[in-house]
PDB file of the backbone (N, CA, C, O) and the ligand in Angstrom, with CONECT records:
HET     ZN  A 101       1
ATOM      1  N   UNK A   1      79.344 -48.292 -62.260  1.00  0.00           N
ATOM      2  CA  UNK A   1      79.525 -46.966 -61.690  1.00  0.00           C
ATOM      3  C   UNK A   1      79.451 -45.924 -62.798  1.00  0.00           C
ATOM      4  O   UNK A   1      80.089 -45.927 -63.850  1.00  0.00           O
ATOM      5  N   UNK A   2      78.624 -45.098 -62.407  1.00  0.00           N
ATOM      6  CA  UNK A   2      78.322 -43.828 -62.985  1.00  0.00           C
ATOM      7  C   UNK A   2      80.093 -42.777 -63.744  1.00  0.00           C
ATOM      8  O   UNK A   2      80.737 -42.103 -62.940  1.00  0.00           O
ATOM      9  N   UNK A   3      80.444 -42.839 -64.889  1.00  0.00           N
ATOM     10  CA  UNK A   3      81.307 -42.283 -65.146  1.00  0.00           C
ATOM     11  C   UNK A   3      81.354 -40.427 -64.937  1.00  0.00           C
ATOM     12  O   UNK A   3      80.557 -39.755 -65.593  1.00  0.00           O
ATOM     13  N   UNK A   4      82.175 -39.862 -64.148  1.00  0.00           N
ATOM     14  CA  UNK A   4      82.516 -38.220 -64.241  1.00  0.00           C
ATOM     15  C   UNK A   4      81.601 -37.836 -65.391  1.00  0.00           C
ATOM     16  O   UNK A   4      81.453 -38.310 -66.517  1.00  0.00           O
ATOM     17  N   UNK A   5      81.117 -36.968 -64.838  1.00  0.00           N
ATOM     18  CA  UNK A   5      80.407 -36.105 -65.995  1.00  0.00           C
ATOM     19  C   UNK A   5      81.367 -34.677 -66.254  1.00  0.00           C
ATOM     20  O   UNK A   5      81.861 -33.920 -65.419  1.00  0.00           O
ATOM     21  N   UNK A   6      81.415 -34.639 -67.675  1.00  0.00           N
ATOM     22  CA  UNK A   6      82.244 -34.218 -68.836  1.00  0.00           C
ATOM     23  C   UNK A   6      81.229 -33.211 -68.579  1.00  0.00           C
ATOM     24  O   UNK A   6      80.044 -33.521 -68.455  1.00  0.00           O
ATOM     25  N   UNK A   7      81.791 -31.618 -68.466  1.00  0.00           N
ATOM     26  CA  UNK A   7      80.497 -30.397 -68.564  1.00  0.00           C
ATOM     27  C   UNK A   7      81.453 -29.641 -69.531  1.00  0.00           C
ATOM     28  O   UNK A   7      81.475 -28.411 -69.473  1.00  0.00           O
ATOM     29  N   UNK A   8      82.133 -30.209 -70.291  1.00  0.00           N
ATOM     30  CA  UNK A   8      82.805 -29.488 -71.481  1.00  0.00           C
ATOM     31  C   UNK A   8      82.984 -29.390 -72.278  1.00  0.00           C
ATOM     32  O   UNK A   8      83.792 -28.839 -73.025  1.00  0.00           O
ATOM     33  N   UNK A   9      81.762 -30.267 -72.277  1.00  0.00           N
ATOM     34  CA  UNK A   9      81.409 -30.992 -73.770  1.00  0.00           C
ATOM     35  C   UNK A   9      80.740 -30.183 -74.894  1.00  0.00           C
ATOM     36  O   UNK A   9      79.861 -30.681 -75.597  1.00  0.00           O
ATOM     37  N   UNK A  10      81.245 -28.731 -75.069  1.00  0.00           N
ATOM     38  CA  UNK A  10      80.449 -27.735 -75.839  1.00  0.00           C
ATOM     39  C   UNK A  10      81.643 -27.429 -76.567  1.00  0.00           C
ATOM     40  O   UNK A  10      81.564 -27.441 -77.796  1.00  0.00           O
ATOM     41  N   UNK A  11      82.641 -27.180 -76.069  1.00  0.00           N
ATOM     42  CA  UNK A  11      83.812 -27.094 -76.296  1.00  0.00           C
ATOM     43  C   UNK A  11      85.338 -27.936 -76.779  1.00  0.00           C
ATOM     44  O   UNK A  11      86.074 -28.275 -75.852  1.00  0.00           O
ATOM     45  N   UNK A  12      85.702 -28.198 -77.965  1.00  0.00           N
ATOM     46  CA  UNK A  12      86.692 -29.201 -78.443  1.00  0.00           C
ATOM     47  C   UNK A  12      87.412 -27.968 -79.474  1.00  0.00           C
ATOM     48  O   UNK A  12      86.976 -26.988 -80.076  1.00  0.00           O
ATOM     49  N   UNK A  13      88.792 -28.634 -79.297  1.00  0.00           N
ATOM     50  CA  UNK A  13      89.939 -28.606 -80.348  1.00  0.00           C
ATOM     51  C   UNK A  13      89.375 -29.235 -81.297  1.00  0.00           C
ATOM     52  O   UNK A  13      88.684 -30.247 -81.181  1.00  0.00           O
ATOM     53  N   UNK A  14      89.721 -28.504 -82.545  1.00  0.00           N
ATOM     54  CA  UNK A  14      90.152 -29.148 -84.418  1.00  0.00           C
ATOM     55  C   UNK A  14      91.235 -28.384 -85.105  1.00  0.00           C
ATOM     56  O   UNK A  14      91.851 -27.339 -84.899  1.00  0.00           O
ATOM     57  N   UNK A  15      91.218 -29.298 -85.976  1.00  0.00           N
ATOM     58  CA  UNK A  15      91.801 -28.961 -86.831  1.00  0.00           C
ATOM     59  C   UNK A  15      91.363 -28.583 -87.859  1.00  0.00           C
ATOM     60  O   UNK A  15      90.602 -29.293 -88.517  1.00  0.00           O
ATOM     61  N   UNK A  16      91.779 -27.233 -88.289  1.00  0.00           N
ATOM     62  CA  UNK A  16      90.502 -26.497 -89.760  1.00  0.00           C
ATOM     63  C   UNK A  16      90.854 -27.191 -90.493  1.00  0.00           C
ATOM     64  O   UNK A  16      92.024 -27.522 -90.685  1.00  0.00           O
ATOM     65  N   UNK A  17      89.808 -27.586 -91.106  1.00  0.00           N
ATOM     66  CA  UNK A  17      89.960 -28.172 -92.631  1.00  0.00           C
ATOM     67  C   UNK A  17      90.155 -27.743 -93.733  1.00  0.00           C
ATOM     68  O   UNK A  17      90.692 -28.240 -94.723  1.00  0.00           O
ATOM     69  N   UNK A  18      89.495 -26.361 -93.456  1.00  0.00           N
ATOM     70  CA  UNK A  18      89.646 -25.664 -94.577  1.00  0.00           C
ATOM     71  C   UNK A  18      90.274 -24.137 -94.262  1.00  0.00           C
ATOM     72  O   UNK A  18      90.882 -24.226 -93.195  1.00  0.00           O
ATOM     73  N   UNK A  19      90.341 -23.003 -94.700  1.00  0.00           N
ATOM     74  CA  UNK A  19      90.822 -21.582 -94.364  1.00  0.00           C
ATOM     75  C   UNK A  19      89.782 -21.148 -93.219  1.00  0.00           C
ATOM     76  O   UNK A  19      88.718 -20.942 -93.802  1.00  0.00           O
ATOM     77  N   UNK A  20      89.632 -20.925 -91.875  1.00  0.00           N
ATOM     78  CA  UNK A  20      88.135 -20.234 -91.081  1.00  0.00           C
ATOM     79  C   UNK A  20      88.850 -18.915 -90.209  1.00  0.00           C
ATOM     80  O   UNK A  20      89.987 -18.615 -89.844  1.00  0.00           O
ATOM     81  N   UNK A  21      87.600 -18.378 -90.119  1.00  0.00           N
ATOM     82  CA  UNK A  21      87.518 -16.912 -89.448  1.00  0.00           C
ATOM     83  C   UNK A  21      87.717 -17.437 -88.292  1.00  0.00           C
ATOM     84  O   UNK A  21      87.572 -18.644 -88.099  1.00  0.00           O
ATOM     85  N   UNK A  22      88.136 -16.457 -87.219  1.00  0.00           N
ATOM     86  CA  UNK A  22      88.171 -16.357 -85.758  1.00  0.00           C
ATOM     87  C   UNK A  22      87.156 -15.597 -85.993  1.00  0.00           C
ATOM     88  O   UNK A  22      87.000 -14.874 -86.977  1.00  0.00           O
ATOM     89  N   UNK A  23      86.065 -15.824 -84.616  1.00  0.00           N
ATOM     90  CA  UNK A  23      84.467 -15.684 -84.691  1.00  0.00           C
ATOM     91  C   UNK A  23      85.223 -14.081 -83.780  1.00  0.00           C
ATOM     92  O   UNK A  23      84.584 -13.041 -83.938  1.00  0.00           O
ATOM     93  N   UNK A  24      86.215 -14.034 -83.110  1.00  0.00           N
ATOM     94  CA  UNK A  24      86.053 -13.049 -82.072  1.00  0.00           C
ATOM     95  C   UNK A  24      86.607 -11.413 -82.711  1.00  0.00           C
ATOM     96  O   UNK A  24      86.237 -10.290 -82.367  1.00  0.00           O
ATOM     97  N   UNK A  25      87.677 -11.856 -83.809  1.00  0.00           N
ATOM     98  CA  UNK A  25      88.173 -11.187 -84.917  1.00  0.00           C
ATOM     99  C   UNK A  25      88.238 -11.544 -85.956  1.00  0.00           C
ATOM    100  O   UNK A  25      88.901 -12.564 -86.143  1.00  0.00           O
ATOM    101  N   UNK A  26      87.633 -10.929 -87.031  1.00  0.00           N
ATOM    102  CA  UNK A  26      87.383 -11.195 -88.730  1.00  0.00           C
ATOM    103  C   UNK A  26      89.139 -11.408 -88.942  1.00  0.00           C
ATOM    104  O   UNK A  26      89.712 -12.458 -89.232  1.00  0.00           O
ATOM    105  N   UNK A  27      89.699 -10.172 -88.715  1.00  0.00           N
ATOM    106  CA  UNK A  27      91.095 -10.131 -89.032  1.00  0.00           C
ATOM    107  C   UNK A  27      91.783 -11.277 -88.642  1.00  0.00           C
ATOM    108  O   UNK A  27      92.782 -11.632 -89.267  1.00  0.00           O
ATOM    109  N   UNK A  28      91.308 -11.984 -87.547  1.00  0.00           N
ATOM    110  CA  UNK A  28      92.359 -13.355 -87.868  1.00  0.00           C
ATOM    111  C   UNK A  28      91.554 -14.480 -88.348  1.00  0.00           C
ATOM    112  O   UNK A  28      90.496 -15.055 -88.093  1.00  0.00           O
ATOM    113  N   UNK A  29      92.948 -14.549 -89.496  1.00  0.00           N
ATOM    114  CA  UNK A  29      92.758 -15.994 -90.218  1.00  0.00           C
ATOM    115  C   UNK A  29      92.969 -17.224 -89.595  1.00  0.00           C
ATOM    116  O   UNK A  29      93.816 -17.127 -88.707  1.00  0.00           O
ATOM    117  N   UNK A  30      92.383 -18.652 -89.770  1.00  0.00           N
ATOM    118  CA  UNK A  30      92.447 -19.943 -89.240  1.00  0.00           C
ATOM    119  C   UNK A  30      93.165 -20.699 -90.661  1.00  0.00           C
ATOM    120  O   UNK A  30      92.524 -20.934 -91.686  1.00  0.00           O
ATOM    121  N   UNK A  31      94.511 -20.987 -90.482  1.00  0.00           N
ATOM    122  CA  UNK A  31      94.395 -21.449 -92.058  1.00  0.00           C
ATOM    123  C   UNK A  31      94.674 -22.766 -91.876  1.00  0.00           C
ATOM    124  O   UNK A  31      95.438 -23.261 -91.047  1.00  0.00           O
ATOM    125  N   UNK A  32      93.992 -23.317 -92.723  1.00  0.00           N
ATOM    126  CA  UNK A  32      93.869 -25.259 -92.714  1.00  0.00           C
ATOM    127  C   UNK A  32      95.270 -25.312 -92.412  1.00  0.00           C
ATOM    128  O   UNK A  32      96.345 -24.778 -92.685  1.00  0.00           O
ATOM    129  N   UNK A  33      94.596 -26.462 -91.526  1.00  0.00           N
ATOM    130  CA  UNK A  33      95.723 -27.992 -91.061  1.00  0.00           C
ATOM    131  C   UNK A  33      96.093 -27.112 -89.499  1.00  0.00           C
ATOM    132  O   UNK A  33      96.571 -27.632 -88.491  1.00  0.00           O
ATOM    133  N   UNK A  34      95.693 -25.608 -89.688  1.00  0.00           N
ATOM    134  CA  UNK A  34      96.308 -24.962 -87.676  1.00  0.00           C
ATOM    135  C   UNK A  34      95.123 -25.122 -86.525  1.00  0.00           C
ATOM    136  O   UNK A  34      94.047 -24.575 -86.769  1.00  0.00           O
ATOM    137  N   UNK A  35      95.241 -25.684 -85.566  1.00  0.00           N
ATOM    138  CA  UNK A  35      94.466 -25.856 -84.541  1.00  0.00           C
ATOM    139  C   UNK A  35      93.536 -24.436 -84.156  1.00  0.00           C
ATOM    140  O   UNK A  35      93.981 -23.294 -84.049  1.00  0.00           O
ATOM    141  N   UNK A  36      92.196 -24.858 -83.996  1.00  0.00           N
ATOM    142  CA  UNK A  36      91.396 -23.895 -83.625  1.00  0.00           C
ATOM    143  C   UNK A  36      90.375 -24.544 -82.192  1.00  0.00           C
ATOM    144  O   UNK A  36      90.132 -25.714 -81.897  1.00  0.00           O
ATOM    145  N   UNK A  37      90.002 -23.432 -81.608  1.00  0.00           N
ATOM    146  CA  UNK A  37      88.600 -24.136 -80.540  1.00  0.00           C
ATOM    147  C   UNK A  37      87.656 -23.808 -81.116  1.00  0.00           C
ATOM    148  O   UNK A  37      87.457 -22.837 -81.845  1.00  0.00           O
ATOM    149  N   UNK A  38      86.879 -24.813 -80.732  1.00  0.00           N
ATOM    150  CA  UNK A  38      85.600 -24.966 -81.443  1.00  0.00           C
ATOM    151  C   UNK A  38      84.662 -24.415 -80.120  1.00  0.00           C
ATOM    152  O   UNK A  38      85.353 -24.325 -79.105  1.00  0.00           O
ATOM    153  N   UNK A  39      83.347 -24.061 -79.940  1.00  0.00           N
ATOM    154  CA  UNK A  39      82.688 -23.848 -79.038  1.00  0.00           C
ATOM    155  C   UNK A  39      81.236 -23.725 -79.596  1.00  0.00           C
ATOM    156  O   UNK A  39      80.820 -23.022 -80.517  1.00  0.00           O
ATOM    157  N   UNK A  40      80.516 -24.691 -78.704  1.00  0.00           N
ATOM    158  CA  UNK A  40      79.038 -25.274 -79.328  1.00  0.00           C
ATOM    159  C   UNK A  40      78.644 -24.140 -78.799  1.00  0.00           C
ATOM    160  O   UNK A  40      79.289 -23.700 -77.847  1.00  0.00           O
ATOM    161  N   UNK A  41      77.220 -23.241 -79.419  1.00  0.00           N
ATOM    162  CA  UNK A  41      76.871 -22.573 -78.619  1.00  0.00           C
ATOM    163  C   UNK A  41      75.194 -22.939 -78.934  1.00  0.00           C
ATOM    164  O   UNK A  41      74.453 -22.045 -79.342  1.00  0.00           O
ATOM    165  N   UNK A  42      74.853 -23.883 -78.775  1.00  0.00           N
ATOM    166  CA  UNK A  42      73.461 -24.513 -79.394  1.00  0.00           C
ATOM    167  C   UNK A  42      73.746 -25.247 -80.817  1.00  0.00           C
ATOM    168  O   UNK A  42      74.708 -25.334 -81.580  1.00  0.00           O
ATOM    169  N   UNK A  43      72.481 -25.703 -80.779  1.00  0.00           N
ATOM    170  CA  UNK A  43      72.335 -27.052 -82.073  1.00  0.00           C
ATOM    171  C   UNK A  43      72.773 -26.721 -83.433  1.00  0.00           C
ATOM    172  O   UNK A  43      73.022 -27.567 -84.292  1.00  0.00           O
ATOM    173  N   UNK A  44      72.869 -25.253 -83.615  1.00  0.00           N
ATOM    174  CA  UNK A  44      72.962 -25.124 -85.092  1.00  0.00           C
ATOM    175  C   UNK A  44      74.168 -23.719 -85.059  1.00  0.00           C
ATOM    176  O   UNK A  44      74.534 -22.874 -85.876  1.00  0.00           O
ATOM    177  N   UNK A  45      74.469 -24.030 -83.744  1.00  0.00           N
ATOM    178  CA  UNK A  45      75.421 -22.637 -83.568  1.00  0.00           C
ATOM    179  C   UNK A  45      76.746 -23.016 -82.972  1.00  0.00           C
ATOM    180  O   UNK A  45      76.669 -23.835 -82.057  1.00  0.00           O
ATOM    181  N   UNK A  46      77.760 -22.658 -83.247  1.00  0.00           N
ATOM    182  CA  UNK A  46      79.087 -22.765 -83.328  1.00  0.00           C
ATOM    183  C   UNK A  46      80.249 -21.827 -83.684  1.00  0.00           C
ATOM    184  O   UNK A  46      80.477 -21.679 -84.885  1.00  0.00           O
ATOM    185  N   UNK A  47      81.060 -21.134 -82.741  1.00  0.00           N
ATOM    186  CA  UNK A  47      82.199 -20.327 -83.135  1.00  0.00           C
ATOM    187  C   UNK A  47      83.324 -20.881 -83.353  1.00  0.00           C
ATOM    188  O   UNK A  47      83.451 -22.044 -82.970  1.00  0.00           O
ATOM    189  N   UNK A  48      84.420 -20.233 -84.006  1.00  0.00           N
ATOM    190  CA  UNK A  48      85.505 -20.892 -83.709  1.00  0.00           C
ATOM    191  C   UNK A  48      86.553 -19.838 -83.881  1.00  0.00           C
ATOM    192  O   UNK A  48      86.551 -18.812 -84.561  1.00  0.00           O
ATOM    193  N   UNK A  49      87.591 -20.444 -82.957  1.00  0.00           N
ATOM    194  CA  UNK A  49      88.177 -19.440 -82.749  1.00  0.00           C
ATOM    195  C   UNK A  49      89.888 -19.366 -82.457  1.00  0.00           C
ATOM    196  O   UNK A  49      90.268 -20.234 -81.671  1.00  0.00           O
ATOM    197  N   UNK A  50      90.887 -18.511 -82.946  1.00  0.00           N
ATOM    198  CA  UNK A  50      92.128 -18.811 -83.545  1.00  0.00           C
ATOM    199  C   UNK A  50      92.991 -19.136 -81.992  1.00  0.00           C
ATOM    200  O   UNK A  50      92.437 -19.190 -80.894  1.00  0.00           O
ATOM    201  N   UNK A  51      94.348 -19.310 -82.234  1.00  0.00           N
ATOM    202  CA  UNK A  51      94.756 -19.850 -81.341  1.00  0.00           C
ATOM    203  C   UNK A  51      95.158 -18.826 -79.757  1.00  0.00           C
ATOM    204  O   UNK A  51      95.141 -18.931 -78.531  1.00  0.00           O
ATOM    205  N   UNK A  52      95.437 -18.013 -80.667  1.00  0.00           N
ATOM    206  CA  UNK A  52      95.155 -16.498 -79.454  1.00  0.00           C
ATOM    207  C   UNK A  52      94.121 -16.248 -78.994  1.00  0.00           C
ATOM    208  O   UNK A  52      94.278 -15.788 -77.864  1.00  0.00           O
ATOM    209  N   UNK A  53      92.947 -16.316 -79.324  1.00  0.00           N
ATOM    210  CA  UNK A  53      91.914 -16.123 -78.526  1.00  0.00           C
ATOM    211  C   UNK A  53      91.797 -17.007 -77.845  1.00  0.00           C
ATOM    212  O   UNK A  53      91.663 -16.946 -76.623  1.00  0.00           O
ATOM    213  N   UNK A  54      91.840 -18.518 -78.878  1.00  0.00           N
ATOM    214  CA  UNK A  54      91.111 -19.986 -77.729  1.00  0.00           C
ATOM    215  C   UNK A  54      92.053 -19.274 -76.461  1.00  0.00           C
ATOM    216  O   UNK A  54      91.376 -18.713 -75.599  1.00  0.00           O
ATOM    217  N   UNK A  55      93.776 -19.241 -76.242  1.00  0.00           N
ATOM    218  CA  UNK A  55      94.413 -19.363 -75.227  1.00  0.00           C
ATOM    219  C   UNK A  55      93.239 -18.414 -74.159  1.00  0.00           C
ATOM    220  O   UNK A  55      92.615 -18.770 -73.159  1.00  0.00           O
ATOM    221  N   UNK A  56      93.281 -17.353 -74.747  1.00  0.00           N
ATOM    222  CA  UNK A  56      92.435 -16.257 -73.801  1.00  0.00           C
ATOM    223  C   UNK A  56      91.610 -16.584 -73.073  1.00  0.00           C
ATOM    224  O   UNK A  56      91.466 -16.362 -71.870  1.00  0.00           O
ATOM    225  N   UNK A  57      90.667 -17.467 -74.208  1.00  0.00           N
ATOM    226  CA  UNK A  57      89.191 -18.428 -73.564  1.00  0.00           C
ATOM    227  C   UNK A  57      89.534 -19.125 -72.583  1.00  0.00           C
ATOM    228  O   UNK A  57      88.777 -19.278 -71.624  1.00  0.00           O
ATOM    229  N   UNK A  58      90.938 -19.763 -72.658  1.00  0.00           N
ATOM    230  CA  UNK A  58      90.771 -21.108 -71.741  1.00  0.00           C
ATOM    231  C   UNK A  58      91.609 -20.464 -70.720  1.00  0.00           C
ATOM    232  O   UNK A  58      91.316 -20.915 -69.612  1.00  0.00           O
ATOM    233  N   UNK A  59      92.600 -19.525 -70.669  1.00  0.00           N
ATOM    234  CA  UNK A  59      92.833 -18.565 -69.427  1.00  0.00           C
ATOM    235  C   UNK A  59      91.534 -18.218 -68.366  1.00  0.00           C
ATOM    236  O   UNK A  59      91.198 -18.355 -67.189  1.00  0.00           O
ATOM    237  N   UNK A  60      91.170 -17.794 -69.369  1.00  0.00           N
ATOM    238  CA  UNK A  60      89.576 -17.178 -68.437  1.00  0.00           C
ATOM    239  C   UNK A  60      88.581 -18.607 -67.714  1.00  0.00           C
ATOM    240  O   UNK A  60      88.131 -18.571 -66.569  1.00  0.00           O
ATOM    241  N   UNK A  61      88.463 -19.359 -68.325  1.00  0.00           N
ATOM    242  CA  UNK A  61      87.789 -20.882 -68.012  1.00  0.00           C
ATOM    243  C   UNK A  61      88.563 -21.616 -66.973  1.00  0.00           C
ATOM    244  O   UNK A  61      88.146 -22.347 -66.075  1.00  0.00           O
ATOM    245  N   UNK A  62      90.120 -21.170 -67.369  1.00  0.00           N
ATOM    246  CA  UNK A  62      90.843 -21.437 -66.252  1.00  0.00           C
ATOM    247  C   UNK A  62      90.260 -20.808 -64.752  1.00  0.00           C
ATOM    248  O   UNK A  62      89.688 -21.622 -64.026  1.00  0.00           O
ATOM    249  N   UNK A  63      90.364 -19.636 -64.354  1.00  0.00           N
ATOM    250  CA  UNK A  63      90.167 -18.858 -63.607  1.00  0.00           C
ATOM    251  C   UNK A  63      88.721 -19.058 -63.348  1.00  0.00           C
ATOM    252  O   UNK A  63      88.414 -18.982 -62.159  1.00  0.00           O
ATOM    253  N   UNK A  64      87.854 -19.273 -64.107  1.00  0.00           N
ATOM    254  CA  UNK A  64      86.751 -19.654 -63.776  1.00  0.00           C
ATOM    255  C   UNK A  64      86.361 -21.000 -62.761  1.00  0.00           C
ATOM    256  O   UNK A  64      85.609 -21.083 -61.789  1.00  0.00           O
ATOM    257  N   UNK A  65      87.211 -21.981 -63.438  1.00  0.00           N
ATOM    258  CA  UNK A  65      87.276 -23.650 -62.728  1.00  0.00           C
ATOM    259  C   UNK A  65      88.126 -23.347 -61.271  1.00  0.00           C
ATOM    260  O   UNK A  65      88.116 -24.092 -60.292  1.00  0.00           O
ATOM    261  N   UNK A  66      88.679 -22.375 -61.364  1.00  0.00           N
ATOM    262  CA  UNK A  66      89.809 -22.576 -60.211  1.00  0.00           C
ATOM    263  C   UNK A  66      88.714 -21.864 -59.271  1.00  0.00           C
ATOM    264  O   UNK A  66      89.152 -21.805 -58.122  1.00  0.00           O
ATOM    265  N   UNK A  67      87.695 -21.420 -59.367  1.00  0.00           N
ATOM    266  CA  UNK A  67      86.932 -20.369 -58.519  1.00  0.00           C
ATOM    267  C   UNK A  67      85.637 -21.057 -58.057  1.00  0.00           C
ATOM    268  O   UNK A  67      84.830 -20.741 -57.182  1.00  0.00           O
ATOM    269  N   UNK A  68      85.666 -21.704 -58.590  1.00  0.00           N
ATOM    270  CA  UNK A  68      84.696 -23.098 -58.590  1.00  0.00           C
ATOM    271  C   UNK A  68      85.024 -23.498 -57.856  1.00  0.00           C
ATOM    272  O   UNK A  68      84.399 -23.297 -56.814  1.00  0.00           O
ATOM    273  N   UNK A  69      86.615 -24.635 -57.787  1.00  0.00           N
ATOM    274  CA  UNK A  69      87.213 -25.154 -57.135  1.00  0.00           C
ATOM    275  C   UNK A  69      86.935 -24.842 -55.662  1.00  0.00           C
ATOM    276  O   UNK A  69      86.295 -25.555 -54.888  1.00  0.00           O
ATOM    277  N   UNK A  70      87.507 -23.682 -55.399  1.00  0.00           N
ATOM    278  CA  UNK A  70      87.722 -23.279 -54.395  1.00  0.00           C
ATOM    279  C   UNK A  70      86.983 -23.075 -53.134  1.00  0.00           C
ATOM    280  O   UNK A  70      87.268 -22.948 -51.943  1.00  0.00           O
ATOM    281  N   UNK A  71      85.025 -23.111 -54.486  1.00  0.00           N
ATOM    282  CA  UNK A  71      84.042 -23.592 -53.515  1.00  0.00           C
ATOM    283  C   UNK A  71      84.090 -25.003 -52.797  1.00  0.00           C
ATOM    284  O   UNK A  71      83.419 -25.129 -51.772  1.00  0.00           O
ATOM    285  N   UNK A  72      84.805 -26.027 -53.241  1.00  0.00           N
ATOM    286  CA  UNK A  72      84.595 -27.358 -53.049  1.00  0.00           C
ATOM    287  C   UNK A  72      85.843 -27.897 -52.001  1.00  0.00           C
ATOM    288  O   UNK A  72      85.901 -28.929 -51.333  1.00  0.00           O
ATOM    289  N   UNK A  73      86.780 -26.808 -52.133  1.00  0.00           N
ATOM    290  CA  UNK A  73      88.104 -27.518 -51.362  1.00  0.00           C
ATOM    291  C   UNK A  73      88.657 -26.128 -50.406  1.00  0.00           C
ATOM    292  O   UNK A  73      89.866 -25.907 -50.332  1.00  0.00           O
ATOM    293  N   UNK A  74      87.721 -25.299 -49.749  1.00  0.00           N
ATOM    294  CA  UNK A  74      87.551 -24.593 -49.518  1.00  0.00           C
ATOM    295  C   UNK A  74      88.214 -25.559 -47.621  1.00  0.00           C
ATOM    296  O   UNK A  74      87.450 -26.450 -47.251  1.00  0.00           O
ATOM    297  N   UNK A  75      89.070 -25.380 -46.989  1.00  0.00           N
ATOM    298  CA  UNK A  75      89.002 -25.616 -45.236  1.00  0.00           C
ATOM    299  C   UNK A  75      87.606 -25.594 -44.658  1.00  0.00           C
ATOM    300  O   UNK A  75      86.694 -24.772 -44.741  1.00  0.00           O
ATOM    301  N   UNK A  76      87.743 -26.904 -43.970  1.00  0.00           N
ATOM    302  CA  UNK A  76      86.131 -26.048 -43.433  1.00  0.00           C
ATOM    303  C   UNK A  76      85.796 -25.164 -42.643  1.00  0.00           C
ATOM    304  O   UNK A  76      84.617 -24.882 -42.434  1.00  0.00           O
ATOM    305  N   UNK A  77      87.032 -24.448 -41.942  1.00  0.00           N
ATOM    306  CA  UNK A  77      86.642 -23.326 -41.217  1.00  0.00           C
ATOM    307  C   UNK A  77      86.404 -22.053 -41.541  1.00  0.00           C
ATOM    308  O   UNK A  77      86.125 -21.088 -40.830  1.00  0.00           O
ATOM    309  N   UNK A  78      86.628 -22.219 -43.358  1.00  0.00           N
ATOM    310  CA  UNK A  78      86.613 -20.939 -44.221  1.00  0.00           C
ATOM    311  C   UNK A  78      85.836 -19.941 -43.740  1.00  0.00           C
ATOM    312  O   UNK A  78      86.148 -18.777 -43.992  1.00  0.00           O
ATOM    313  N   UNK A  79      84.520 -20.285 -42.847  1.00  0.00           N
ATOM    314  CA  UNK A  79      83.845 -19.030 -42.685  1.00  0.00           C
ATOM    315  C   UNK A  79      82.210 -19.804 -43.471  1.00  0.00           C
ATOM    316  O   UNK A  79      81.882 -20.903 -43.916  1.00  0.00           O
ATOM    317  N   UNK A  80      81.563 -18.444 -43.274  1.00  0.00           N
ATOM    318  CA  UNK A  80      79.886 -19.498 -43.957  1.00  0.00           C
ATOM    319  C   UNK A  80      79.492 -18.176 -45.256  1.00  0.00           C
ATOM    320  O   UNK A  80      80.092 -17.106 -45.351  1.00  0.00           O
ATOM    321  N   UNK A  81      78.887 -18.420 -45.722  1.00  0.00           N
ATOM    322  CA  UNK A  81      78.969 -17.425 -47.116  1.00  0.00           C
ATOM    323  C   UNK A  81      77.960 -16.648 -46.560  1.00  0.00           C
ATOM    324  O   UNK A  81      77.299 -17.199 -45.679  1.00  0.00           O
ATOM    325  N   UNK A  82      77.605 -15.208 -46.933  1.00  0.00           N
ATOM    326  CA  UNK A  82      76.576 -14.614 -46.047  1.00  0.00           C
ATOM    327  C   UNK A  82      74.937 -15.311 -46.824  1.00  0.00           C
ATOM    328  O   UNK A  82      73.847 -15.017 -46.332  1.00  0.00           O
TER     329      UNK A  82
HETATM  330 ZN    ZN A 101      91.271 -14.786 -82.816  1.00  0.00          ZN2+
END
């Protein structure tokens, strides 16, 4: 059987290794060994980003999945989309 497909796979937690920028603000620092999100954005492209923003990101991704959701578990008498 075909395993769930993972569509989030652009996106992972690390741990900086070294001192890194938050891609979204210069002003915040990532300083080694503190958790950052990582976010693929193509083959040779990659942000990353401090722990206040990731939260922001994944607030919003939140709200995004839940809206999704809602297409899928929607009653079926919800009505028909125009
Ligand atoms: Zn930041």
């Amino acid at each position: 059987m075909a395993a769930v497909k993972n569509i989030l796979k652009h996106v992972s937690p690390e741990i900086a290794g070294r001192r890194r920028k938050c891609y979204r603000k210069k002003a915040h620092v990532i300083l080694k060994g503190e958790p950052c999100l990582v976010v693929h954005d193509g083959p040779q492209s990659q942000t990353t980003y401090c722990t206040v923003c990731a939260s922001e990101i994944l607030t919003k991704a939140n709200g995004a999945l839940a809206n999704l959701h809602a297409h899928f578990t929607a009653p079926h008498d919800a009505g028909s989309q125009e």
